[in-house]
C-alpha positions as CSV (number, residue, x, y, z in Angstrom):
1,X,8.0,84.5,27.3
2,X,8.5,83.7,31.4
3,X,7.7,86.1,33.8
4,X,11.7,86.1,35.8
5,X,9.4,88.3,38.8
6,X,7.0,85.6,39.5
7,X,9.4,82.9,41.3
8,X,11.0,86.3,43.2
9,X,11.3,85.0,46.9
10,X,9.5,87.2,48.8
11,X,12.1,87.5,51.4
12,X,14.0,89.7,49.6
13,X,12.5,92.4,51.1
14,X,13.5,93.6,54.3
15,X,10.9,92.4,57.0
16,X,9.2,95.0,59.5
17,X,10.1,94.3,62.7
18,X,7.2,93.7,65.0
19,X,6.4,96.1,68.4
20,X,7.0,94.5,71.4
21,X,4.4,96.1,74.1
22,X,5.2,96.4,77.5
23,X,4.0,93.4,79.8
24,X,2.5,93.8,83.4
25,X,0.1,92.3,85.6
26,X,-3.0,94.3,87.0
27,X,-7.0,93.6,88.9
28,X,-9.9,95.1,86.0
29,X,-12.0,97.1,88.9
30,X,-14.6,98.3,85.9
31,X,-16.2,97.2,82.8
32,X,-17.2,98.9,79.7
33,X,-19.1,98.5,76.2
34,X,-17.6,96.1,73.4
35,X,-15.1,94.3,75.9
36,X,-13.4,97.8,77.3
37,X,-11.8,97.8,81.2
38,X,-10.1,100.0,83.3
39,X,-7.3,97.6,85.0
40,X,-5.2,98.9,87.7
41,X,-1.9,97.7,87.9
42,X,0.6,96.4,90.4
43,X,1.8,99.9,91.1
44,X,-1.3,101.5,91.5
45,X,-1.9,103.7,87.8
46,X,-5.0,102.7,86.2
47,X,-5.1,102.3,82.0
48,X,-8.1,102.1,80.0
49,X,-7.5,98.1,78.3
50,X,-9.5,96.0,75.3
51,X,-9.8,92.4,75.3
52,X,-7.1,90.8,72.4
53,X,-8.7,89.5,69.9
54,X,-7.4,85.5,70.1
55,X,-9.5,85.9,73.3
56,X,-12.6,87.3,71.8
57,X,-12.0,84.5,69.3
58,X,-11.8,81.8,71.8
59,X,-14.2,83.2,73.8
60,X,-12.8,83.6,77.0
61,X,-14.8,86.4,79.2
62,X,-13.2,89.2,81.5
63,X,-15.1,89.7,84.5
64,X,-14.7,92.6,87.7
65,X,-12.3,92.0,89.3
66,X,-9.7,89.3,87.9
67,X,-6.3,89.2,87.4
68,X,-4.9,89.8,83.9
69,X,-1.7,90.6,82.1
70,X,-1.8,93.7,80.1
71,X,0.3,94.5,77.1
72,X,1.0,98.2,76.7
73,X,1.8,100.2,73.6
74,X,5.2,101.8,74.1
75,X,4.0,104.7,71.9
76,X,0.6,105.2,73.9
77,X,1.0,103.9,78.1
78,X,-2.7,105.0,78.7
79,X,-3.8,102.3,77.2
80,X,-3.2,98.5,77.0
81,X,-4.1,95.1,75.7
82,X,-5.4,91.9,77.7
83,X,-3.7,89.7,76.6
84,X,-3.9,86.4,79.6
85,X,-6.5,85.6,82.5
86,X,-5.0,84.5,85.4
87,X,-7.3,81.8,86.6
C-alpha cells in the first residue's frame, strides 16, 4: 500500500511572509564584544547594531568609524542589523 501524503507538494501550505527591516545609512563611532556597534545614523539617533551573519561568514570586518547600512527590526528600532560596508 502507497503512502498518497508522501508526493504532497509542499506548497500547499500557505508560506510565511518574510519581515522586511527598515534600511538606513549610518558612521559605527564604538565597538563592542562578539561583533556589537553603536552606529549613528544620518539623522543623528544612535542604535545598538550586530554584524549579519553572511558577513561574519565572508569575513568582512567592521572597523570605528565606517560607513554602513543598517537594517532595523520594525518591531524593535533600538536595534539594527549591518547588513553592507560602504567602502
Amino acid at each position: 500500500m502507497k503512502n498518497k501524503n508522501k508526493n504532497k507538494n509542499k506548497t500547499d501550505r500557505p508560506q510565511k511572509q518574510k519581515e522586511e527591516g527598515i534600511i538606513v545609512d549610518g558612521t559605527t563611532i564604538e565597538a563592542f564584544p562578539n561583533a556589537t556597534f553603536d552606529v549613528e545614523l544620518d539623522n543623528g539617533s544612535v542604535l545598538k547594531c550586530m554584524v549579519s551573519g553572511k558577513m561574519r561568514k565572508n569575513k568582512i570586518f567592521v572597523i570605528v568609524p565606517a560607513r554602513v547600512q543598517v537594517r532595523i527590526s520594525p518591531y524593535d528600532l533600538t536595534r539594527g542589523t549591518i547588513i553592507y560596508l560602504y567602502k
